[in-house]
N, C-alpha and C positions, 0 to 999 in steps of 0.2 A: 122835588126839583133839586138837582147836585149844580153847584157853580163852584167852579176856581175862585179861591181867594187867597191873597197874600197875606191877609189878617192874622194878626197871632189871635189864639186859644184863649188867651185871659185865664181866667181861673181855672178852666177845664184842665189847662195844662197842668196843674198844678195834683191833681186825681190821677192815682196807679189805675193802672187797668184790672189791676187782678187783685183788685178789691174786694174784700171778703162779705162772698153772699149769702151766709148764714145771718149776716148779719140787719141782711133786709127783709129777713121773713118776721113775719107778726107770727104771736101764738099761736098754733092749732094749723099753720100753715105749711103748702110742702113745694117743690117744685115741680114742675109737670113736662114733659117734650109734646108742645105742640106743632103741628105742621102749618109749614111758612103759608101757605096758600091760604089757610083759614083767617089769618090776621088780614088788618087795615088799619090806616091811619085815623089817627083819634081825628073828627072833623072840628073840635075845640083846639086843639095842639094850633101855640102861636107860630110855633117856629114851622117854617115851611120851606127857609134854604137849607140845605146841607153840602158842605164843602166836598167838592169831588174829590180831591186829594184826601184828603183825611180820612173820607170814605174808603176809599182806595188800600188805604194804612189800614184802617180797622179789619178791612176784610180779610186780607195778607195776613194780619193776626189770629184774625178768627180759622182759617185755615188752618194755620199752625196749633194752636190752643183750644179753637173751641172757643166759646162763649162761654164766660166766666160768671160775668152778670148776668143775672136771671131779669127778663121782659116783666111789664106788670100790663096783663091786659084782663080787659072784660068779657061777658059774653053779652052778642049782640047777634040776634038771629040765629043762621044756623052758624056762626064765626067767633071771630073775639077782636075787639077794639084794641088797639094800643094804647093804653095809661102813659107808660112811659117806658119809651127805649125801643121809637122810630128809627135813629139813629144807628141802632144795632140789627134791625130787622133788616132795612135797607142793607146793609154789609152783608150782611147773612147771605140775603138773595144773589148779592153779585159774588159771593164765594162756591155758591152753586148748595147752603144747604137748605136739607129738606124739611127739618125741624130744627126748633129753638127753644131752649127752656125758658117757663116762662112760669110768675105767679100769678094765678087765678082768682081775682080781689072782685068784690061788688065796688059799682061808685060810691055807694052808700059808705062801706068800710072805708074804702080810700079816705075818704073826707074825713072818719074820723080817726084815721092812724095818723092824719097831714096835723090837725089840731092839737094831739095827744103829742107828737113829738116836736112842736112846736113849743109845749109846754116844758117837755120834758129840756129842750136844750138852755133852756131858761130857769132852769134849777141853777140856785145857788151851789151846790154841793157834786154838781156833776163834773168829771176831772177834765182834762182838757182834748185829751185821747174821746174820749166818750161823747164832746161836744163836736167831734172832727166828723166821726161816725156818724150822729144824729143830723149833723148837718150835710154830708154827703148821700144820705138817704133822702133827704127833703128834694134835693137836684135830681137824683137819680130815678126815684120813685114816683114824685109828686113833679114830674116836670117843670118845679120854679128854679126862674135864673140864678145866680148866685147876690146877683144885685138887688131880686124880692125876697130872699130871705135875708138879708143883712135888713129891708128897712121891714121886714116882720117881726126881725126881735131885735128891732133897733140900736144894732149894729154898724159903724163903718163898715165899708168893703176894705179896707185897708186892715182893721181888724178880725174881719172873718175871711183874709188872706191868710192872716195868719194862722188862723187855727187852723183852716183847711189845710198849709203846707206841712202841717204835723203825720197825715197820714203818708209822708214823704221818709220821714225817718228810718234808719235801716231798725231791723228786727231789735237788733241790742238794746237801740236807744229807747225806743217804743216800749223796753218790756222795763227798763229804768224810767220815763218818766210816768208808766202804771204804776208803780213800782213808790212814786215819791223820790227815787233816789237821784233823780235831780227836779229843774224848776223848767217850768215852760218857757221861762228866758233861756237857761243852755241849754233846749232843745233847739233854740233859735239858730244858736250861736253854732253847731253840730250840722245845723240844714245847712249852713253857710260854707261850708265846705264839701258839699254834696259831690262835687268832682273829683274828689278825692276821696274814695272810702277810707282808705286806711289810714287817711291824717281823722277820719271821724272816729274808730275807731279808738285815737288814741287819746285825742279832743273826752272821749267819755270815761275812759282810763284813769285821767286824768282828772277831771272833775272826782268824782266817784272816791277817786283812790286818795286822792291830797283834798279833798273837800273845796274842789274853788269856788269861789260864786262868779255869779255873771261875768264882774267888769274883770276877771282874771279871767275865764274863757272868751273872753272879745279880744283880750291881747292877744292870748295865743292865736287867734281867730289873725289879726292882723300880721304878727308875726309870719303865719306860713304864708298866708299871701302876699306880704312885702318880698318872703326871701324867693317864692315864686316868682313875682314880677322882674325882681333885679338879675334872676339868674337866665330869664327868658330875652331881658334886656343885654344881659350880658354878653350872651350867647348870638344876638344880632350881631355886634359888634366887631366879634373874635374876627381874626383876618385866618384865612385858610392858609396861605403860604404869602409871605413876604420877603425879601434881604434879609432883613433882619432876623427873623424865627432858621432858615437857610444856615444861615453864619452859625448864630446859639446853638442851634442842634448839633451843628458840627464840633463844636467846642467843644462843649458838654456829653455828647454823646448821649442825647435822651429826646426826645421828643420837644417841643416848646410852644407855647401861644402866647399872643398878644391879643389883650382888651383895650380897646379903645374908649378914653371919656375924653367929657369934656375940659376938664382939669387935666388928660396926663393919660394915664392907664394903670396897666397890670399886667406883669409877665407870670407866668408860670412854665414852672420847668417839673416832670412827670420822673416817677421812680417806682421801679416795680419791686423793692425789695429794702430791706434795712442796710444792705451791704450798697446800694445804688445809689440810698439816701444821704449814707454816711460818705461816699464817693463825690455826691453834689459838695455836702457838707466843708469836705478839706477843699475841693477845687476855690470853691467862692470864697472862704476866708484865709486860702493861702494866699 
């Protein structure tokens, strides 16, 4: 069943699509292209809305890329049950394809890779990259929500937010905090500038390169988003053309703008040269 919702994603949102599917296979396992027609939906599977839109998105994707994540179904008769990654099957069909890869797991195994890495995320010694992984495979594999594995390894969701936005990091970051070369706090502080790669970029540069810890990547972290905000604010404000900018440019012979505050403002007068500058230069202090 597909329904329209305005609902955000929650945690989903938070998961690349092209999350690496080597990394969902157990030992001794491969992937298979089964044909769409042979699946069904697991009759255990709680979730039984799925978002028309998103549906819509996923398919649009899978068109363009293909199915990335690999299905986890069973064999059930002459067919195979879906484990996990309805979701995806459903897309598939409305993208028009014929096959899906998919792994081919007894319930039996299931049940003990769901235990096994349950355990496994609950290692003391396991890094935080590796806790992202094993918990996006418990979602993706074992169909529990993100809200039943936070209270299975008794977790906040507020803290297995966070871990889970790790698999958000660009390449660079990821391979510095496998790496130890920074801390899972300026990972933090790195995702927070996600709108900006190349303020993240430099956010790691920076760490890395001058040794900052945390509460020096939070400034910086505030820093570019204060001078973002003031200059997005600034930029509301500018008047296009007024008298006054009219008249200055005329004087000056350069372009002009006016910022508006609430105190006052800000002029600025433009030069495109050291010889224009220096021309502002003598006019204003002659």
């Amino acid at each position: 069943m597909a329904v329209k919702s305005g609902l955000g994603r929650g945690l989903q949102a938070l998961i690349p699509e092209d999350f690496d599917a080597d990394a969902l296979l157990a030992q001794g396992e491969r992937i298979e292209q089964v044909s769409v027609s042979l699946l069904q939906p697991n009759p255990q599977q709680p979730r039984t809305v799925f978002q028309e839109e998103s549906l819509a998105e996923l398919a649009a994707s899978i068109r363009r890329y293909g199915i990335v994540q690999p299905l986890v179904i069973a064999r059930a008769g002459k067919g195979y049950v879906i484990i996990a990654g309805e979701r995806r099957w459903r897309a598939a069909e409305m993208a028009g394809l014929q096959t899906v890869p998919a792994i081919v797991r007894t319930m039996k195994k299931q049940e003990q890779l769901e235990v096994a890495l349950i355990e496994n995320v609950q290692r003391v010694d396991l890094g935080p990259l590796e806790q992202a992984v094993s918990i996006e495979r418990l979602h993706q594999q074992f169909n529990l929500t993100y809200s039943d594995i936070a209270r299975r390894l008794s977790k906040s969701e507020s803290a297995l937010s966070n871990i889970v936005r790790l698999l958000q990091l660009p390449p660079e970051a990821k391979q510095a905090l496998q790496q130890a070369d920074i801390t899972e706090g300026h990972a933090r502080q790195i995702l927070a500038l996600k709108d900006d790669p190349q303020q993240q970029k430099e956010l790691l540069r920076l760490i890395v390169s001058q040794r900052w810890n945390v509460r020096q990547a939070e400034r910086y972290v505030n820093s570019v988003k204060q001078g973002a905000q003031e200059k997005k604010s600034a930029q509301s404000r500018v008047a296009t053309e007024t008298p006054e900018t009219k008249r200055l440019s005329k004087q000056f012979k350069t372009p002009v703008k006016i910022y508006r505050t609430a105190k006052g403002g800000r002029l600025e007068l433009y030069f495109t040269s050291d010889e224009e500058l220096q021309r502002l230069t003598d006019e204003l202090s002659g």
